[in-house]
MIRO-908878 format. One line per 10 residues: their letters; for each residue x, z, y of C-alpha. Coordinates in Angstrom, 1 decimal, padded with zeros to 4 digits. Example, Ala and Ser with C-alpha at 12.3 -4.5 7.8 and 13.67 -1.06 7.14 Angstrom:
REM MIRO-908878
AS	012.3 007.8 -004.5 | 013.7 007.1 -001.1
END
This chain:
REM MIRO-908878
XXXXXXXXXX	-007.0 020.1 016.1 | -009.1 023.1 014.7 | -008.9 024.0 011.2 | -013.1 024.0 011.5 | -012.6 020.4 012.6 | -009.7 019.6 010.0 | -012.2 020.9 007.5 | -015.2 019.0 008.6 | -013.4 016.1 008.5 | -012.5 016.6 005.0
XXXXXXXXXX	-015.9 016.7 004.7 | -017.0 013.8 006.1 | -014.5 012.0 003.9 | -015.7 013.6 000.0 | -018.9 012.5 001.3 | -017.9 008.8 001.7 | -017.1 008.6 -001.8 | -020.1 007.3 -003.3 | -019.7 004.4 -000.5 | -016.8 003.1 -001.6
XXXXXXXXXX	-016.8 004.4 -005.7 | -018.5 001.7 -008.0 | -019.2 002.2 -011.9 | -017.6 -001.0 -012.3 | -014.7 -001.2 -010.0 | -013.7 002.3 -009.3 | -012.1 002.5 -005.9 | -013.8 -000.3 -003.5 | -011.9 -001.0 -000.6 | -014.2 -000.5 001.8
XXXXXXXXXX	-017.9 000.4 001.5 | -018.9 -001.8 004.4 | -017.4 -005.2 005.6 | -015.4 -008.4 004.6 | -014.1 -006.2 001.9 | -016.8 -004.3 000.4 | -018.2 -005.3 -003.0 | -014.5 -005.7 -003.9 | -011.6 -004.4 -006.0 | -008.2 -004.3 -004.0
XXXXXXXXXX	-005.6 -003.2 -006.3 | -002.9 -001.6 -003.8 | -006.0 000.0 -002.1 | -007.0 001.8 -005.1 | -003.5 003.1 -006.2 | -002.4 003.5 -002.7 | -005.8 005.6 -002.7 | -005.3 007.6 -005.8 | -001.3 008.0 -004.8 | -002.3 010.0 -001.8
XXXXXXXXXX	-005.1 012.1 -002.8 | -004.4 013.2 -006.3 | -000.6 013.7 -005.6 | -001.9 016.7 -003.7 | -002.3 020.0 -006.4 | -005.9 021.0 -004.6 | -007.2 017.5 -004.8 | -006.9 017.2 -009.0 | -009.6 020.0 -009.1 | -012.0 017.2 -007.9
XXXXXXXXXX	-013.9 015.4 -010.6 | -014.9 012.7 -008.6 | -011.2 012.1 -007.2 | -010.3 011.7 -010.5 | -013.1 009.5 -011.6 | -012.5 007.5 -009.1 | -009.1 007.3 -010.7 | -009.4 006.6 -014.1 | -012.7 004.0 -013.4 | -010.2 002.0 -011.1
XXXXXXXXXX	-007.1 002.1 -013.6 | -009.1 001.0 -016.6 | -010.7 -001.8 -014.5 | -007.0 -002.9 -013.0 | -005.6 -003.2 -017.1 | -008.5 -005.4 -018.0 | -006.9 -008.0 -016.0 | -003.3 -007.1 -015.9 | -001.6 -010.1 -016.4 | -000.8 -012.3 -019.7
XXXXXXXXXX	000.6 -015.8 -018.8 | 002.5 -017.8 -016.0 | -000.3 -019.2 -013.4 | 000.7 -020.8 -010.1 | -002.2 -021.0 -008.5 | -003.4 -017.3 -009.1 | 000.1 -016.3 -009.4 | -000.4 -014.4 -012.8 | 002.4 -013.3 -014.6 | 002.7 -011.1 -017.6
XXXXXXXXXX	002.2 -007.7 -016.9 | 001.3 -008.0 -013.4 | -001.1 -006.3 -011.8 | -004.0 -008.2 -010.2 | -004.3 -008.5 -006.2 | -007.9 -009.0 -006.0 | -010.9 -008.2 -008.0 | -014.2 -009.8 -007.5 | -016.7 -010.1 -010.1 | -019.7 -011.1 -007.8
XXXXXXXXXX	-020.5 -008.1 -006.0 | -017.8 -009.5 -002.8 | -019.8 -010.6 000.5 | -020.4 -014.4 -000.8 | -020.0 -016.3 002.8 | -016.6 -015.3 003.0 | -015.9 -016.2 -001.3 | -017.2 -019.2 000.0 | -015.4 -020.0 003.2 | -012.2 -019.5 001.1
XXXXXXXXXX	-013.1 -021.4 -001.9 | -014.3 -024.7 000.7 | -010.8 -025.0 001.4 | -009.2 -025.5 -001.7 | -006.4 -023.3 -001.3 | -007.7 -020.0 -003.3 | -008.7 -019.7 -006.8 | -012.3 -018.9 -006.2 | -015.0 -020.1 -008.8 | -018.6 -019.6 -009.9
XXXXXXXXXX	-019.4 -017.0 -012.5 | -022.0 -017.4 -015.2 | -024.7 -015.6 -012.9 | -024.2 -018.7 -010.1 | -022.8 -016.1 -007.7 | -018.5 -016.9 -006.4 | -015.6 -014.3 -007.8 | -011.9 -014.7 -008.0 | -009.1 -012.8 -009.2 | -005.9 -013.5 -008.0
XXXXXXXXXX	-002.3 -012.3 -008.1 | -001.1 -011.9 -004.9 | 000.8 -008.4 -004.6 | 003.8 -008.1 -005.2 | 003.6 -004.4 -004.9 | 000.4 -003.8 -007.5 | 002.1 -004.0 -010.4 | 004.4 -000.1 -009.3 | 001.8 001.1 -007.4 | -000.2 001.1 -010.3
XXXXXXXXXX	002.9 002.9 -012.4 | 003.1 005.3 -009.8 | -000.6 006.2 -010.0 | -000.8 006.5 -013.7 | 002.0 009.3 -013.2 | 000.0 011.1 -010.1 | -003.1 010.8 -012.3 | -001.1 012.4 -015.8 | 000.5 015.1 -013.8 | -002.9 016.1 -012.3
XXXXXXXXXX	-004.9 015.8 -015.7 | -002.1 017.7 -017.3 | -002.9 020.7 -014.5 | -006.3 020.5 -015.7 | -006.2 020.3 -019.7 | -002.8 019.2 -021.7 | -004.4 017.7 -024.3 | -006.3 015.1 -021.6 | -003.4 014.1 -019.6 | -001.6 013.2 -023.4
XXXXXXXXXX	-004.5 011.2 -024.5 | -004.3 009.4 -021.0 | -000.9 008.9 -020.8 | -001.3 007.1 -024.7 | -003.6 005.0 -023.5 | -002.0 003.7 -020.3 | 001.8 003.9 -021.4 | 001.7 000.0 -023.1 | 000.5 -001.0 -019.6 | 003.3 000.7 -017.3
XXXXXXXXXX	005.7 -000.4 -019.8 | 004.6 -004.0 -019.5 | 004.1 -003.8 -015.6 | 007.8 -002.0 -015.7 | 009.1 -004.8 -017.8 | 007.7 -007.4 -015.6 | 009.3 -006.1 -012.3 | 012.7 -005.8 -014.2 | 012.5 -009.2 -015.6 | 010.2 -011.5 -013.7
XXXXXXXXXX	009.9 -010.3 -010.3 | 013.7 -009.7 -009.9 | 014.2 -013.1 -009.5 | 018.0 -013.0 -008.6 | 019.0 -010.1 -010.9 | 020.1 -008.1 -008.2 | 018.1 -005.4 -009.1 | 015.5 -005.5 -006.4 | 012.2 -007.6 -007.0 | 011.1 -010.9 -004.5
XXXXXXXXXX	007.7 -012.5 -004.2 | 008.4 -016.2 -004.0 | 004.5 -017.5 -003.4 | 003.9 -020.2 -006.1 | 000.3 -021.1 -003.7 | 001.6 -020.6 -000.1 | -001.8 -021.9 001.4 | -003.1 -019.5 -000.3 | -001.2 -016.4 000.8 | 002.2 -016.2 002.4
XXXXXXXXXX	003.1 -012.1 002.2 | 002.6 -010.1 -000.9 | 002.4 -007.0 000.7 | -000.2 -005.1 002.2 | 000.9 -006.6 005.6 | -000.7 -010.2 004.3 | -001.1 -012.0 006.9 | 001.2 -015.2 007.4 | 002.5 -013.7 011.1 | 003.6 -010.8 010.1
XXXXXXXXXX	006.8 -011.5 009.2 | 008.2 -013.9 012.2 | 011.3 -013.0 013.6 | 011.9 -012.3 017.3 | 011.8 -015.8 018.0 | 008.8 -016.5 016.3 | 009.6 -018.3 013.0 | 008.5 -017.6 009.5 | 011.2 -016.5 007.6 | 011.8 -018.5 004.5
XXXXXXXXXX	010.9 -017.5 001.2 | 011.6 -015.8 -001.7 | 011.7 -012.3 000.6 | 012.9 -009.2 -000.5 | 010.1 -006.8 001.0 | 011.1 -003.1 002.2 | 007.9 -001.8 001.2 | 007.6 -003.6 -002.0 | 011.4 -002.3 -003.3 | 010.3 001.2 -002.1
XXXXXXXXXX	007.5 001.2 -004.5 | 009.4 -000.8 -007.3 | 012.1 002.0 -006.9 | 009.9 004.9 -007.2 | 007.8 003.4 -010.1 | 011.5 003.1 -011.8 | 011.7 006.8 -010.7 | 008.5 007.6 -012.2 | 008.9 005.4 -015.6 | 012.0 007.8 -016.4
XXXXXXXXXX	009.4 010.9 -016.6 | 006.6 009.0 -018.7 | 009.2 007.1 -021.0 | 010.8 010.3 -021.9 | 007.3 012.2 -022.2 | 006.4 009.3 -024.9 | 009.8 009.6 -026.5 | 011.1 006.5 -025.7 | 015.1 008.0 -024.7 | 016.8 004.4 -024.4
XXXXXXXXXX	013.7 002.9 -022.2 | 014.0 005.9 -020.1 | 017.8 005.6 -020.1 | 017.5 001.9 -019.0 | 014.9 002.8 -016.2 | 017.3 005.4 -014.8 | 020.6 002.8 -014.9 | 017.9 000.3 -012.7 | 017.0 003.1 -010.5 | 020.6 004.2 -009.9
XXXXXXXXXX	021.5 000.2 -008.6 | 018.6 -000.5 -007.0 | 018.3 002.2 -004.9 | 022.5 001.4 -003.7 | 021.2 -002.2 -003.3 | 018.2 -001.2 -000.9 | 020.3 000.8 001.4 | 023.0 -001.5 001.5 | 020.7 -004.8 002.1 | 018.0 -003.3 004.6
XXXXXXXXXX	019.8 -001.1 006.7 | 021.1 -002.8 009.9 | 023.5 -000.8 011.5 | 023.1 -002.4 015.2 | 019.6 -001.1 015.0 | 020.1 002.1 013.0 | 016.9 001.1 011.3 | 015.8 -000.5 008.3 | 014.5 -004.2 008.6 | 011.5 -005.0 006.7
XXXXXXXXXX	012.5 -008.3 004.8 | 015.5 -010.1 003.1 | 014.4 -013.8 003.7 | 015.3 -016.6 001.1 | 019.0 -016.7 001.9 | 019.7 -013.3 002.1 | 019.6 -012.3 005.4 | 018.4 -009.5 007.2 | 014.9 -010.5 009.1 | 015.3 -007.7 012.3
XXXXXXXXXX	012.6 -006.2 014.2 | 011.6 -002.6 014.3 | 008.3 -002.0 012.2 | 006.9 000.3 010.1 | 007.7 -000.4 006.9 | 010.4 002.2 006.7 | 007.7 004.6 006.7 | 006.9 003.4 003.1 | 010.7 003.8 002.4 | 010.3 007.2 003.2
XXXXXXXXXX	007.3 008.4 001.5 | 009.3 006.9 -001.8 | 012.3 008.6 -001.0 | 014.6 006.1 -001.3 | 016.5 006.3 002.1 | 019.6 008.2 002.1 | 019.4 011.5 003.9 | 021.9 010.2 006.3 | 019.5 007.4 007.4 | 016.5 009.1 007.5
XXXXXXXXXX	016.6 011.3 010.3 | 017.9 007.9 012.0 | 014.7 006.4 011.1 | 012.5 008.8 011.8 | 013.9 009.6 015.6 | 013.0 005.7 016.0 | 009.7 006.1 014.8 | 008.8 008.8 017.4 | 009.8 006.4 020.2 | 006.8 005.3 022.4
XXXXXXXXXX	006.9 001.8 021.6 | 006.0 003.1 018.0 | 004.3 005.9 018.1 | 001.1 006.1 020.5 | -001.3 009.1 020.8 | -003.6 007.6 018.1 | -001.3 006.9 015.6 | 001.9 004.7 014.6 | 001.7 000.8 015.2 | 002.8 -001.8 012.3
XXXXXXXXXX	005.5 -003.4 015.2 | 007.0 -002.4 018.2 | 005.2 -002.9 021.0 | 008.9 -004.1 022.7 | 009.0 -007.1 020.1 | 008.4 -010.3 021.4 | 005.4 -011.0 018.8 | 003.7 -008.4 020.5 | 003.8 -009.6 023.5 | 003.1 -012.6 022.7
XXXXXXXXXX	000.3 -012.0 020.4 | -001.8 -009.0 022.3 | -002.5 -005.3 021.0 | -005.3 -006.6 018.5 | -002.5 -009.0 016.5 | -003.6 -007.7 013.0 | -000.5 -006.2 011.7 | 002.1 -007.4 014.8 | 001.4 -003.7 016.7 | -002.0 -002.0 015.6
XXXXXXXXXX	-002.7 001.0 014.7 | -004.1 001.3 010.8 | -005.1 004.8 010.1 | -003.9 004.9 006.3 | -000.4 004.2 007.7 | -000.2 007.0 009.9 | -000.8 009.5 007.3 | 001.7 007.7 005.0 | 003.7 008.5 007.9 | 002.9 012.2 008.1
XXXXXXXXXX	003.5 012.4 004.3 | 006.3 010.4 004.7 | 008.2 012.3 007.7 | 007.5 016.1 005.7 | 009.4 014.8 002.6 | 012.4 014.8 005.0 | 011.8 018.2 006.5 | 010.2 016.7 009.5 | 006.9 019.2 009.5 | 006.4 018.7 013.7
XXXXXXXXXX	006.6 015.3 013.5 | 004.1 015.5 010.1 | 002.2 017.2 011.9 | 001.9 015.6 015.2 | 001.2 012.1 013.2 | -001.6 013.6 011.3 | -003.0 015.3 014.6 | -003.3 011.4 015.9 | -004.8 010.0 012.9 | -007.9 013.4 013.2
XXXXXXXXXX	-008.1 012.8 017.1 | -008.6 008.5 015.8 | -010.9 009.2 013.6 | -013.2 011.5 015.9 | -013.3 008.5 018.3 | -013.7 006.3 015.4 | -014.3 007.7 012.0 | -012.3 006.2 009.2 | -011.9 002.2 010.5 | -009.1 000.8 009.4
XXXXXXXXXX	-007.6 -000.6 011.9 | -007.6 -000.5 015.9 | -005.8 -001.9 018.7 | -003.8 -000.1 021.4 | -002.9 -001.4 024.6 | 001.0 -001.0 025.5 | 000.8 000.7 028.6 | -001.9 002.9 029.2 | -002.2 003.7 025.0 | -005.8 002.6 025.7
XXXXXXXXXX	-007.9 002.4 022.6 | -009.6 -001.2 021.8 | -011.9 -001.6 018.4 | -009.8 -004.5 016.4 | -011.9 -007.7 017.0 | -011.4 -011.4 015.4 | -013.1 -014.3 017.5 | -014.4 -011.5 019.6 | -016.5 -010.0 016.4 | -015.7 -006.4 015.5
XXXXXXXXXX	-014.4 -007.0 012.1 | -013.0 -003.6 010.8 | -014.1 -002.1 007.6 | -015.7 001.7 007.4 | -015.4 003.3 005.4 | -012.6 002.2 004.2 | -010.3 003.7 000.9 | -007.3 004.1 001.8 | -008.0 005.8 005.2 | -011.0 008.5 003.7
XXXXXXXXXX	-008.6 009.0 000.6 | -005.4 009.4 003.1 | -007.4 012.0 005.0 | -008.2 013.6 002.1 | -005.4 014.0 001.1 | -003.8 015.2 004.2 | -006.4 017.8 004.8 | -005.8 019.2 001.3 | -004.3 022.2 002.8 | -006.8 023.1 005.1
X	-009.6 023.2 001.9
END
């Protein structure tokens, strides 16, 4: 694509900021849609991770904004005691945020069935705020580092005074993955849903399909998530830097020791030889849940993989049944839950835009520029055909395009975060 058209798409994206920013909530996660009116905390930080990790981008006040609204909004409700039902723990981040702005059918849809901790707020309208992520609580840590190192490029004296204030909050969220969400003490954190009606997966791939194995089963719980250890890993990473910039040595000291074994214990439990891949879930009794996927991608953008692996990985990610001319899909399209399920299955072999530039971010931390490069060429030519929707379908064969539908209803949110913010930042260069 043009750098013109690389340009105007940047563009296109800074001007869909006021869509999806909110005084209240910071970082919406989509200005239109199921999810609009709503504060999705992996959104925002996976948002903020993207853009602001890119030098050009912390010269943007409004990026930043965007930032600090959506942090200080996510520590208002980090958690502070043991809740089943909303899965709250202390320290943890929240899932979802909505405080009565949230499309109210849908609040109310969930709410009639009992199985989600929605409620009425003093104005009469429905909100909830739930815990169901088990990969807010270091995205969050990770984006309080982006956002210090880019307000530090800016003015010292303003990333120190933000750092102060956020520091009790990553050290709480860092304690809480150490402690509570390491359920085994193995050095990598599970998610072991407490309210399985409610949701099954705490990752951003939610929905309760899109784990089954080849022969169709859920997996049984707690899991061990790819993509969650990935970001756990990196946030341990990250708390090294911070920890020693507020002079806590032995914290920092600790965090490193964590690091060091849970980054031996990710590549020893997820890689799979036979498919010279990494699976995307440890099930409850430890073993490996195969099928090729995307999560690696998330794997690589943290750099955890060992160098070894990764070119592996990568080399398997350019195959066909993964990566189509719009973008990468979340499963191959050779699994049997893609056949069985149809190119729209929502994350069983679309294509989600955000994901793709992950991808390209993902692939150049490993010296793979072409590929980079070729992945964020698919996600442009996507979003000419469709601006920034999150999601769409491709069919196997032909790679024909199909708008993601539910019930035959065109239900994907633009604009949407993670995919304007994504572009933003992979157009960075081109500014």
């Amino acid at each position: 694509m043009s750098p013109d058209r690389i340009r105007g798409l940047r563009e296109e994206c800074l001007a869909e900021i006021p869509f999806i920013r909110d005084d209240l909530l910071g970082i919406k996660a989509s200005g239109a849609g199921r999810f609009a009116g709503a504060h999705y905390e992996r959104d925002s930080d996976i948002s903020i991770n993207m853009a602001l990790s890119e030098a050009q981008n912390g010269h943007l006040p409004m990026l930043l904004d965007c930032a600090l609204t959506s942090q200080r909004l996510a520590v208002e409700y980090q958690g502070r005691e043991f809740n089943s039902f909303t899965n709250e723990a202390p320290g943890e981040m929240a899932h979802e945020i909505h405080l009565g702005f949230s499309p109210q059918q849908r609040l109310a849809e969930m709410k009639e069935t009992g199985n989600w901790p929605v409620h009425k707020l003093e104005n009469g309208r429905l909100g909830m705020v739930n815990y169901y992520a088990g990969d807010a609580t270091p995205l969050f840590n990770i984006s309080v580092a982006v956002v210090y190192r880019a307000l530090t490029a800016r003015n010292r004296r303003a990333g120190r005074l933000y750092l102060e204030e956020m520091w009790p909050h990553v050290k709480a969220g860092l304690n809480h993955d150490i402690t509570i969400a390491d359920l085994d003490n193995d050095g990598l954190i599970e998610s072991n849903p407490k309210n399985k009606n409610g949701l099954l997966n705490y990752t951003w791939k939610d929905s309760n399909d899109a784990y089954r194995d080849e022969r169709g089963r859920i997996p049984k719980p707690p899991y061990k998530y790819l993509t969650n250890n990935s970001y756990f890993l990196w946030s341990l990473r990250e708390g090294v830097v911070l920890a020693k910039e507020m002079g806590e040595t032995a914290f920092g000291v600790e965090l490193a020791s964590s690091y060091v074994r849970g980054k031996k214990e990710l590549n020893d439990r997820f890689f799979a030889p036979d498919l010279g891949f990494y699976v995307p879930m440890i099930d409850g009794n430890g073993n490996q849940v195969k099928f090729i996927a995307d999560d690696p991608v998330i794997a690589l953008w943290a750099q955890v993989i060992e160098p070894e692996y990764a070119k592996m990985v990568i080399d398997r990610l350019k195959q066909p049944d993964m990566n189509t001319k719009w973008g990468l899909r979340t499963r191959s399209s050779l699994s049997s839950q893609f056949r069985v399920n149809g190119a729209r299955a929502y994350h069983n072999g679309t294509v989600w835009l955000h994901q793709t530039l992950i991808a390209a971010k993902a692939v150049e931390n490993y010296g793979d520029n072409e590929f980079a490069e070729r992945l964020d060429n698919e996600a442009f030519l996507l979003q000419s055909k469709l601006k920034r929707k999150e999601l769409v379908a491709v069919e196997k064969e032909r790679e024909h395009l199909l708008e993601y539908r539910e019930k035959g209803v065109p239900v994907a949110c633009s604009p949407q975060a993670w995919a304007a913010f994504s572009t933003i930042a992979r157009t960075a260069k081109a500014a």
